[in-house]
VOPAGU-2260 file (C-alpha; in pm, 1 decimal, decimal comma):
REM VOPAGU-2260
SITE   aa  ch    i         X         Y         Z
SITE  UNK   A    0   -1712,1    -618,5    -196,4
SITE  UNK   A    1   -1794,2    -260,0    -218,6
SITE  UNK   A    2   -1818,9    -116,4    -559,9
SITE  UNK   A    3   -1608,8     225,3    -625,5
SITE  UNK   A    4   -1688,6     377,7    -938,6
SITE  UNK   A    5   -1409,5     568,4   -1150,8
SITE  UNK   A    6   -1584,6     860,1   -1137,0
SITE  UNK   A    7   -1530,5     878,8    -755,1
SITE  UNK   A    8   -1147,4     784,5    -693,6
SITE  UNK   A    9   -1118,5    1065,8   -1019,6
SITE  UNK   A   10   -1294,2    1283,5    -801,4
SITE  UNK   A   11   -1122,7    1244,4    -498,4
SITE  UNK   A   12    -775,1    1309,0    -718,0
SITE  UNK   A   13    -900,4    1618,7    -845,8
SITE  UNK   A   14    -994,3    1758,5    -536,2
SITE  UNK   A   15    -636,2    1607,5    -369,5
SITE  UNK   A   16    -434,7    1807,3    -666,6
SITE  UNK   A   17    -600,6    2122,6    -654,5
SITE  UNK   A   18    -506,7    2087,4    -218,8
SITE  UNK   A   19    -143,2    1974,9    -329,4
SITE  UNK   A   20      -3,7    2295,1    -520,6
SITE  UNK   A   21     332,4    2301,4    -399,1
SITE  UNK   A   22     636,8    2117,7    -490,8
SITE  UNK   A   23     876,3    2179,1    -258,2
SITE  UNK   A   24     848,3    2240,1     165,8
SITE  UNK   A   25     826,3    2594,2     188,9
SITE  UNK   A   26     638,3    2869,5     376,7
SITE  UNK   A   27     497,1    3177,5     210,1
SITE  UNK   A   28     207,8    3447,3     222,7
SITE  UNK   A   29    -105,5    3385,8      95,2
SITE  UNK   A   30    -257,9    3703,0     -89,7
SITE  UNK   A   31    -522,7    3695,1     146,5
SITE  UNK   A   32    -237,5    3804,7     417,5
SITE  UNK   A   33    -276,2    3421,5     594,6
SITE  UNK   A   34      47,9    3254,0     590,9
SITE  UNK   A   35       6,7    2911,3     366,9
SITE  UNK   A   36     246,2    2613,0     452,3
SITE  UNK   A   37     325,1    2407,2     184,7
SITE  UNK   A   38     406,3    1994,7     268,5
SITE  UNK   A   39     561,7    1741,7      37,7
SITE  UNK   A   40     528,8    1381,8      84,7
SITE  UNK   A   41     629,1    1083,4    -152,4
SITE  UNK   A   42     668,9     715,5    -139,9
SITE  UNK   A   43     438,3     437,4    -173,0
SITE  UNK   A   44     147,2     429,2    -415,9
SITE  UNK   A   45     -38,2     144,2    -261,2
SITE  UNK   A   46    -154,3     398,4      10,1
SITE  UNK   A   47    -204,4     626,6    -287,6
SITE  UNK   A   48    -562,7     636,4    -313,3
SITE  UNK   A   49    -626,4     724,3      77,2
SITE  UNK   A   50    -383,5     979,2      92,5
SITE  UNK   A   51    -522,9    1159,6    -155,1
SITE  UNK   A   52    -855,1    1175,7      44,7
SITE  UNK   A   53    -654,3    1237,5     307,5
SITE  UNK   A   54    -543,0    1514,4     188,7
SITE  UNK   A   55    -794,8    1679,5      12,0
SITE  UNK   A   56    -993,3    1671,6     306,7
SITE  UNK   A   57    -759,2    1779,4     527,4
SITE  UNK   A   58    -712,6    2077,0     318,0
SITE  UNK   A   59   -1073,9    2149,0     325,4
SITE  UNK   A   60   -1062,1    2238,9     703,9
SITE  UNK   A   61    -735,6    2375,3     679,0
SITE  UNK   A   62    -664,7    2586,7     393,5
SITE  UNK   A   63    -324,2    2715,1     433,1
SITE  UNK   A   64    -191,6    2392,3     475,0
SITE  UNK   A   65     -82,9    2251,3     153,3
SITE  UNK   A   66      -6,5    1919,8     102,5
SITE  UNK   A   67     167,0    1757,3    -204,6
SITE  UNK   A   68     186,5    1357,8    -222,2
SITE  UNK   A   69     436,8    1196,4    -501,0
SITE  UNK   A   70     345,7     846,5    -563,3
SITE  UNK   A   71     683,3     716,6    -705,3
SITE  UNK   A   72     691,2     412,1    -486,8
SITE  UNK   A   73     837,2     288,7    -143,4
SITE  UNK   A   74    1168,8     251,3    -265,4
SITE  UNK   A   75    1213,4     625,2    -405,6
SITE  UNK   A   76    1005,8     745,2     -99,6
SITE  UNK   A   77    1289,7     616,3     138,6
SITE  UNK   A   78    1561,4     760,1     -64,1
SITE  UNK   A   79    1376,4    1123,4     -70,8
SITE  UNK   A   80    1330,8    1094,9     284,3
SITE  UNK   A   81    1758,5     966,1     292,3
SITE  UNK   A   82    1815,5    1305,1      76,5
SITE  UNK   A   83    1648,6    1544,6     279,1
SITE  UNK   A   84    1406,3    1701,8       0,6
SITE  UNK   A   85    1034,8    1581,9     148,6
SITE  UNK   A   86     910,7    1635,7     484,5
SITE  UNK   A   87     766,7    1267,2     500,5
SITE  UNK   A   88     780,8     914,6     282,8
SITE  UNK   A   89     574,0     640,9     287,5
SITE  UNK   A   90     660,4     298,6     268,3
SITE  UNK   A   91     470,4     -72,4     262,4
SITE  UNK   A   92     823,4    -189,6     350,7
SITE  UNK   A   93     920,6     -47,2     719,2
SITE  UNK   A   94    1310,7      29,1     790,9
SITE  UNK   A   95    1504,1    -214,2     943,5
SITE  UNK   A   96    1718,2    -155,1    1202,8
SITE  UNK   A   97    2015,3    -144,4    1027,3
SITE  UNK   A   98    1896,5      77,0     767,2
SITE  UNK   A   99    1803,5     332,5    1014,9
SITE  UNK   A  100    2097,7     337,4    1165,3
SITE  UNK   A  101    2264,2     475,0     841,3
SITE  UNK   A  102    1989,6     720,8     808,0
SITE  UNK   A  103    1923,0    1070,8     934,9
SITE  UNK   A  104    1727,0    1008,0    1282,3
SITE  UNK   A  105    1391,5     915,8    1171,3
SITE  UNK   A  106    1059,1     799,9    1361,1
SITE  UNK   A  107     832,2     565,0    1146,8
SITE  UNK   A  108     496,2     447,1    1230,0
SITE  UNK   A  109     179,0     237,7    1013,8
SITE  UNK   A  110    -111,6     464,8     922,0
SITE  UNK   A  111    -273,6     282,0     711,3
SITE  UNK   A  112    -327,8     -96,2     629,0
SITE  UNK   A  113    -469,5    -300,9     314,0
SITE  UNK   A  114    -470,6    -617,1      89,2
SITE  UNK   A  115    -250,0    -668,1    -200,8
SITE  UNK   A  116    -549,7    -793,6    -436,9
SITE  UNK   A  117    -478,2   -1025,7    -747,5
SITE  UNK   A  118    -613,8    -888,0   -1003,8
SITE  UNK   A  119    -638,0   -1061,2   -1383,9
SITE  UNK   A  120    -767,2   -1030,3   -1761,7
SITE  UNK   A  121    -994,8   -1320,9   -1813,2
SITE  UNK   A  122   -1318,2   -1174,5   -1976,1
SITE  UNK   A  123   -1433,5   -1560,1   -2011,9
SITE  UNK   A  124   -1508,9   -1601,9   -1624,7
SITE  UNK   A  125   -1797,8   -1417,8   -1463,8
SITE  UNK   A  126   -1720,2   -1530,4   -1114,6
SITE  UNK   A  127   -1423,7   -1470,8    -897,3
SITE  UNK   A  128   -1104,7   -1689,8   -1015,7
SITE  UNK   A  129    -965,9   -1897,8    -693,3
SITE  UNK   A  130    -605,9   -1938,0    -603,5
SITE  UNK   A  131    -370,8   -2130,7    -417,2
SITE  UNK   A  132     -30,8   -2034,0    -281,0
SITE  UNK   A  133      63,0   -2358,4    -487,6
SITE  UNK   A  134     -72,8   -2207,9    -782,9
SITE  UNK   A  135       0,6   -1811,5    -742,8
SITE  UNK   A  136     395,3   -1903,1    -701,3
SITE  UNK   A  137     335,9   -2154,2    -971,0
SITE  UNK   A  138     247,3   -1890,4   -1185,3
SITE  UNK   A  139     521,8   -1584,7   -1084,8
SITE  UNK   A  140     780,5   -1869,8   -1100,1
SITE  UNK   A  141     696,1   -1924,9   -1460,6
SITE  UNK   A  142     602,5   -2324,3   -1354,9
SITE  UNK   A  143     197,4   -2257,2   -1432,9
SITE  UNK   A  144     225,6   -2076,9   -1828,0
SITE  UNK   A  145    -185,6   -2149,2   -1921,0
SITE  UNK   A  146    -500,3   -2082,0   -1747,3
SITE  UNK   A  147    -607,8   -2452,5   -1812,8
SITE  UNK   A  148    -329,5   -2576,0   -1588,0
SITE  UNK   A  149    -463,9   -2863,1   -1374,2
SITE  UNK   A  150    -338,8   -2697,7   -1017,2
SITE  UNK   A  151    -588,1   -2431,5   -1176,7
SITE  UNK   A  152    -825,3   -2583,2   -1269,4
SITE  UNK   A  153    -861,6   -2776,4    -918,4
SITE  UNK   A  154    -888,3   -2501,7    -729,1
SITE  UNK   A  155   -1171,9   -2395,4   -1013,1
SITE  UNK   A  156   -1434,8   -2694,5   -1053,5
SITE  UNK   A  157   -1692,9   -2656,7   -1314,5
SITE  UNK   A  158   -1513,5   -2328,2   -1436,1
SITE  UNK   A  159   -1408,9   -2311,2   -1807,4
SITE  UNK   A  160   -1067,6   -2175,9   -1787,5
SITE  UNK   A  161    -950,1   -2038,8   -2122,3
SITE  UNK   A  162    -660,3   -2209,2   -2319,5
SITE  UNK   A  163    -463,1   -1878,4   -2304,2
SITE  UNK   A  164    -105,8   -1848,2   -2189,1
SITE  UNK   A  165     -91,3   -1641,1   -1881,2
SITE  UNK   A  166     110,6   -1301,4   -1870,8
SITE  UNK   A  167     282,6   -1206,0   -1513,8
SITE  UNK   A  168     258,7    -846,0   -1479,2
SITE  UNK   A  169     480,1    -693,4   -1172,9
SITE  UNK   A  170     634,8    -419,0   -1093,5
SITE  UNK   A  171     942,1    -265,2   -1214,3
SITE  UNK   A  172    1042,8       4,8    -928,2
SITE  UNK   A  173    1109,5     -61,5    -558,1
SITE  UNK   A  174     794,6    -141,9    -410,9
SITE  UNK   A  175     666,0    -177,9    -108,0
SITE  UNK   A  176     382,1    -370,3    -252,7
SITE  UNK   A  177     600,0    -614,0    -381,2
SITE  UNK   A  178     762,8    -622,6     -61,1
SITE  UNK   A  179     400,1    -744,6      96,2
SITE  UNK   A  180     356,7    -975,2    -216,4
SITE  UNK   A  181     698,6   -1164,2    -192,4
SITE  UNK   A  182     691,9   -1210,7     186,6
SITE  UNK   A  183     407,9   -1391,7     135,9
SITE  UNK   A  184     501,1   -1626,8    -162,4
SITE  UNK   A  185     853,8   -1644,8      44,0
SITE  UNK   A  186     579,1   -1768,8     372,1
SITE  UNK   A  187     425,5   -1993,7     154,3
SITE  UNK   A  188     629,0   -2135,4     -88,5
SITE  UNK   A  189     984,6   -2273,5       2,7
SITE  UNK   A  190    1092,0   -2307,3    -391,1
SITE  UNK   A  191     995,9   -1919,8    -413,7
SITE  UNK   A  192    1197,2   -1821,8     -86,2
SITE  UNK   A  193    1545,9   -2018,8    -132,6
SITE  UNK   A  194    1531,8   -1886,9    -552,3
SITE  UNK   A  195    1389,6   -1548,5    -546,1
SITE  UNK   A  196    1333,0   -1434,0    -192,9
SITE  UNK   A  197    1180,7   -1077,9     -66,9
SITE  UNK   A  198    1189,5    -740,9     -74,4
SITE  UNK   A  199    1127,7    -428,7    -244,6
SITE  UNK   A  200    1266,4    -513,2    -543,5
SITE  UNK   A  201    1383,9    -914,7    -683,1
SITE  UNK   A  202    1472,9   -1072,5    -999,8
SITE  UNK   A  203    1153,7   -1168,5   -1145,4
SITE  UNK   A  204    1153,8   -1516,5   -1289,3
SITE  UNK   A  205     934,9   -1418,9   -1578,5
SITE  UNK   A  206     694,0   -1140,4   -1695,4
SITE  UNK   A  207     676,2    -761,1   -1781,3
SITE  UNK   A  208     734,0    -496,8   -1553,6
SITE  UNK   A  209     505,7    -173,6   -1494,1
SITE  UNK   A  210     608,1     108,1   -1316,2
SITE  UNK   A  211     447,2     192,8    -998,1
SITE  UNK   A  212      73,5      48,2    -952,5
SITE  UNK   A  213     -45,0     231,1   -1201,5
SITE  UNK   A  214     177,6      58,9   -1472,3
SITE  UNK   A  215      99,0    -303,3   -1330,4
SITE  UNK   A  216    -297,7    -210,9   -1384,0
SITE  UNK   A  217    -240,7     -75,0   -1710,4
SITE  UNK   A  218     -70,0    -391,8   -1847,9
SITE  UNK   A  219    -318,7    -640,6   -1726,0
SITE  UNK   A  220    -591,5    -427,0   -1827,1
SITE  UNK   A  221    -452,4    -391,6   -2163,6
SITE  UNK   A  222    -340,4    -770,7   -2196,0
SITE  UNK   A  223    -594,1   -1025,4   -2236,1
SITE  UNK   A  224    -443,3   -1364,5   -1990,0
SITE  UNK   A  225    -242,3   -1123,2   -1789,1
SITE  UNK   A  226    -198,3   -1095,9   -1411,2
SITE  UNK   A  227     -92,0    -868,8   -1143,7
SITE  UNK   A  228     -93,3    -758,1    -815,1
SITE  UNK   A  229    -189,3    -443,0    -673,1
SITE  UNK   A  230    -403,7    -238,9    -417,2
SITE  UNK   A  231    -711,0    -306,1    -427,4
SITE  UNK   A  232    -881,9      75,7    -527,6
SITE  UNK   A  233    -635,3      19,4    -846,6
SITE  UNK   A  234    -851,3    -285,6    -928,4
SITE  UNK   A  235   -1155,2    -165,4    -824,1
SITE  UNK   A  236   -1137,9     200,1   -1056,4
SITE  UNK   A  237   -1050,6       2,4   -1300,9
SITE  UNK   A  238   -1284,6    -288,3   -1354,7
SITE  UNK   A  239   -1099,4    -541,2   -1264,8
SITE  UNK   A  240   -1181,1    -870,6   -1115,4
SITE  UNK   A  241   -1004,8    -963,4    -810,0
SITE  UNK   A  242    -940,3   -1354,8    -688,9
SITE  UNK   A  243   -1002,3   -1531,0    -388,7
SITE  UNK   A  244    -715,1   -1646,0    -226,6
SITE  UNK   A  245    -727,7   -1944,4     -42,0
SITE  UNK   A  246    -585,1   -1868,6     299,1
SITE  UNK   A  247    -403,2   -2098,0     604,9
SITE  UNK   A  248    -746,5   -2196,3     711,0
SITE  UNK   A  249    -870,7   -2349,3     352,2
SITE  UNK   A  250   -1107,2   -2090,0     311,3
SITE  UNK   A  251   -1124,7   -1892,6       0,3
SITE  UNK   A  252   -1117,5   -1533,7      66,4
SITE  UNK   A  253   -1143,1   -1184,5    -122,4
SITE  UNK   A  254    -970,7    -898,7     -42,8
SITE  UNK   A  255   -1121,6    -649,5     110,6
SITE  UNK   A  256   -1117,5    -451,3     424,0
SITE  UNK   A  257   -1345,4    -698,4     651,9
SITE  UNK   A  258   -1059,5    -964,5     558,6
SITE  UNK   A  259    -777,0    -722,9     611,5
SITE  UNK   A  260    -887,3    -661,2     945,2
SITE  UNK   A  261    -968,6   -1030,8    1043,8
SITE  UNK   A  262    -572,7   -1046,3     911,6
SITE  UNK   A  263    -439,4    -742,1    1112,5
SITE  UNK   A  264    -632,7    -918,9    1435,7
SITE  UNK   A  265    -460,0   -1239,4    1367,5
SITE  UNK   A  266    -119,6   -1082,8    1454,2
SITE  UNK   A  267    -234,7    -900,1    1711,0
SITE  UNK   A  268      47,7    -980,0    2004,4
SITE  UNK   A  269     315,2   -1009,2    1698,2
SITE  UNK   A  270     252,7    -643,6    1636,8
SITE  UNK   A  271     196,0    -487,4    2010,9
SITE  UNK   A  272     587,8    -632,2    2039,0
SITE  UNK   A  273     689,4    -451,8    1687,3
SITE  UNK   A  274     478,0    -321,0    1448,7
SITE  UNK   A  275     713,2    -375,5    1172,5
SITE  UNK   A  276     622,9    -795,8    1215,0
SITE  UNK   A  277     491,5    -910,2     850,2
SITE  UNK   A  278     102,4    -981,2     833,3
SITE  UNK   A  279      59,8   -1229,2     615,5
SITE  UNK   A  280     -80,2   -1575,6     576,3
SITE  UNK   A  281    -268,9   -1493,4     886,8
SITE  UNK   A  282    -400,1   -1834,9    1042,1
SITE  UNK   A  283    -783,3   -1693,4    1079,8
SITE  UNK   A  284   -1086,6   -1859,5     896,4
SITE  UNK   A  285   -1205,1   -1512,1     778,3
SITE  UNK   A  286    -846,0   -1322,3     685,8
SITE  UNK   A  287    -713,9   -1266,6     350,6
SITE  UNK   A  288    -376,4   -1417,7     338,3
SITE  UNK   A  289    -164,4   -1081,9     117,8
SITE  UNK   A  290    -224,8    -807,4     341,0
SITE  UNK   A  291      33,5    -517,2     497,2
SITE  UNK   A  292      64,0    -188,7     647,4
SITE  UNK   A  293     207,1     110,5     536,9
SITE  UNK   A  294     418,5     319,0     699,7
SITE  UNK   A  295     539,2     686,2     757,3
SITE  UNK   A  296     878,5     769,6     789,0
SITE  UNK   A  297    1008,3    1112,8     925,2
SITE  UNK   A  298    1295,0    1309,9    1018,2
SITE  UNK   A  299    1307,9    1300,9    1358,2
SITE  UNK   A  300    1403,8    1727,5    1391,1
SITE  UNK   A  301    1418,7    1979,5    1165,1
SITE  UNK   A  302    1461,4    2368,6    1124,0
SITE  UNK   A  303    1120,0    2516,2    1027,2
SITE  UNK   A  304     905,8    2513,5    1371,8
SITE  UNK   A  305     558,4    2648,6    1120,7
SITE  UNK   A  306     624,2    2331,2     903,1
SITE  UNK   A  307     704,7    2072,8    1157,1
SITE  UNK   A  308     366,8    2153,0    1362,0
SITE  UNK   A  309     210,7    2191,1    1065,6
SITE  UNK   A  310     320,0    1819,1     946,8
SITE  UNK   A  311     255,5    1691,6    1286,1
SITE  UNK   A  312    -123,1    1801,1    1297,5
SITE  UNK   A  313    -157,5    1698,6     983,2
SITE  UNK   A  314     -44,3    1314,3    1070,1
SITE  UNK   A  315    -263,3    1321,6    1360,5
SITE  UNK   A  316    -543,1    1386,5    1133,1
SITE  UNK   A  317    -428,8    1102,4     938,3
SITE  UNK   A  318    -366,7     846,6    1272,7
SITE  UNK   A  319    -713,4     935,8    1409,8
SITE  UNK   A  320   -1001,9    1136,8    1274,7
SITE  UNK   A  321    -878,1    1050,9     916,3
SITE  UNK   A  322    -907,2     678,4     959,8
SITE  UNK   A  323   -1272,7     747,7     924,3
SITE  UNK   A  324   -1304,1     802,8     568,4
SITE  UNK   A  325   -1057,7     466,7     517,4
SITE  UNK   A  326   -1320,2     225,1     471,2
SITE  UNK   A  327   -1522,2     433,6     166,5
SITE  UNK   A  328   -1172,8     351,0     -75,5
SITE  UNK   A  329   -1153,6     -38,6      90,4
SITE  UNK   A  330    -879,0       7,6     337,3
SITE  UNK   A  331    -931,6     -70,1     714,0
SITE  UNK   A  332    -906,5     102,6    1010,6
SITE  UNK   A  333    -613,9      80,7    1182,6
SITE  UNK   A  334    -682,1     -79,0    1554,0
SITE  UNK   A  335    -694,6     120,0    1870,7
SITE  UNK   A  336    -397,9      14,1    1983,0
SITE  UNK   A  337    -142,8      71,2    1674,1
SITE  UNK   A  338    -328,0     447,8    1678,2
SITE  UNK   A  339    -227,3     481,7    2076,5
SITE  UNK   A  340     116,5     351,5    1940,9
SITE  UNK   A  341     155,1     584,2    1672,7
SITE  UNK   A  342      57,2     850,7    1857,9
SITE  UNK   A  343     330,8     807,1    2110,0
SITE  UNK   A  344     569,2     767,7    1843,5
SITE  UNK   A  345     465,3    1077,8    1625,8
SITE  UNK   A  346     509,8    1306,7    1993,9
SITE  UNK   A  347     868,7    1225,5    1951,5
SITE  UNK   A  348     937,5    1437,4    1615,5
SITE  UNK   A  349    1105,5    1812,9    1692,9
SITE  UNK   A  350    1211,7    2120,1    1573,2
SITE  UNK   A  351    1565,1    2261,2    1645,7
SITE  UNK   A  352    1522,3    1978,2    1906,1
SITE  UNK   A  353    1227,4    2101,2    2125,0
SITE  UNK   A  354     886,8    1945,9    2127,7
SITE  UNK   A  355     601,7    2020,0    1931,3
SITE  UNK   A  356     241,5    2094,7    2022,6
């Protein structure tokens, strides 16, 4: 798994919030005379890390374009995007039909993709813990409550789990993270989908709630026996191990982007007939079972021609020369064909209902 230091993902932030001045859409001139654009994007923070890169980089090359990215999760990212104030959201849970059709036109497309890592507090172990579905839903049920549970220690031979109780850590806002998470304990657990179910928020049989994935990192780093789930840069900036998951083909498996792709490439026909298909527990021998992609959501039209291009060009960075610098914060590539996709989907967005560039 490659190793990002703090130092690095702080770096990349710094550089991302000096880029992201404004806070609301606007246009103005510059002192320099160059007229400066100013975007505003908020939503999910599981895509967080890369769109930071994203757009501090993008910046870079273009510096009149200004882009400002509020990571207040999915949930609040759709309801921006429902009350007109950001020119994008993002969102690990895509719109159903239904919802759209109560919405504002909108286009929405994936642009990015990654693994919802487990991630835990057990300074005992100094190799990677290993999971079940049997035992993950065991434990967010509140059935598992200590380490040295036998379903644990199973799956663990010759490891010395401690005799700690364990602490669930999720999250406490609408989430499109948790959204990824609970479709897959709803895939693979029928006790977890009749009693809790899926979405972007659920009633949590037991544990603490953190706000955003932020929050969820800070309690299991702070709680000694806790676990939590979260992207995996969160884990990864913070020193924090991450378990293999044993997926449909018995394999145990690590998050990372290698896996996410093997996942993605599982469900390649289920996605070329709708994107929006779930990912998970991807029958491949090399695919981590939690993964999910993230997606844009847009007005379809709006009044300010210099913003709309501007927000357009910047997205196609994002869908295709952007998608280079995906792999250096452990997210994968998205696949030829969902970029062609996306592409085609992005051309539709307008201003005062003509086409863009």
């Amino acid at each position: 798994m490659n190793k990002i230091t703090r130092g690095v993902l702080t770096g990349i932030l710094a550089v991302a919030v000096g880029a992201a001045v404004g806070c609301k859409s606007s246009s103005s001139t510059s002192g320099g005379g160059s007229e400066t654009v100013s975007l505003t994007g908020a939503g999910s923070t599981f895509v967080y890390p890369i769109m930071t890169r994203w757009i501090a980089d993008y910046h870079q090359a273009h510096p009149t374009v200004e882009v400002n990215y509020q990571s207040i999760g999915s949930g609040g990212g759709i309801q921006q995007v429902k009350n007109g104030t950001v020119d994008f959201g993002a969102s690990d849970a895509a719109l159903t039909d239904d919802q759209m059709s109560k919405m504002t036109p909108v286009v929405q497309f994936p642009e990015s993709a990654g693994p919802v890592c487990i991630t835990y507090n057990l300074p005992e172990l100094t190799q990677p813990l290993h999971l079940t579905a049997e035992t993950l839903s065991g434990i967010f049920l509140g059935t598992i409550k200590n380490w040295q549970n036998p379903a644990i220690a199973k799956a663990n031979p010759g490891v010395k789990l401690p005799n700690k109780p364990i602490l669930v850590a999720h999250r406490s806002d609408g989430s499109g993270t948790t959204n990824i998470f609970t479709t897959y304990l709803a895939a693979v657990n029928p006790d977890w989908a009749s009693k809790v179910g899926k979405g972007i928020s659920v009633n949590w049989p037991v544990g603490l709630g953190g706000k955003g994935s932020e929050g969820v990192t800070g309690l299991v780093k702070q709680t000694e026996g806790a676990i939590g789930y979260v992207e995996l840069s969160y884990a990864i900036s913070n020193h924090l191990p991450v378990a293999a998951m044993q997926n449909k083909a018995g394999q145990f498996v690590e998050p990372s982007a290698d896996s996410t792709s093997a996942a993605i490439g599982a469900f390649a026909d289920s996605l070329a007939k709708d994107v929006r298909n779930p990912i998970v527990d991807a029958n491949a021998p090399n695919a981590y079972p939690i993964v999910g992609l993230t997606f844009l959501i847009i007005p379809k039209d709006g009044n300010n021609v210099a913003r709309r291009q501007s927000m357009k060009d910047f997205i196609k960075y994002v869908l295709t020369d952007g998608q280079a610098s995906v792999g250096s914060l452990n997210y994968p590539p998205l696949p030829q064909s969902i970029q062609q996709l996306d592409l085609k989907t992005l051309d539709q967005i307008t201003a005062n209902g003509q086409p863009l560039k």
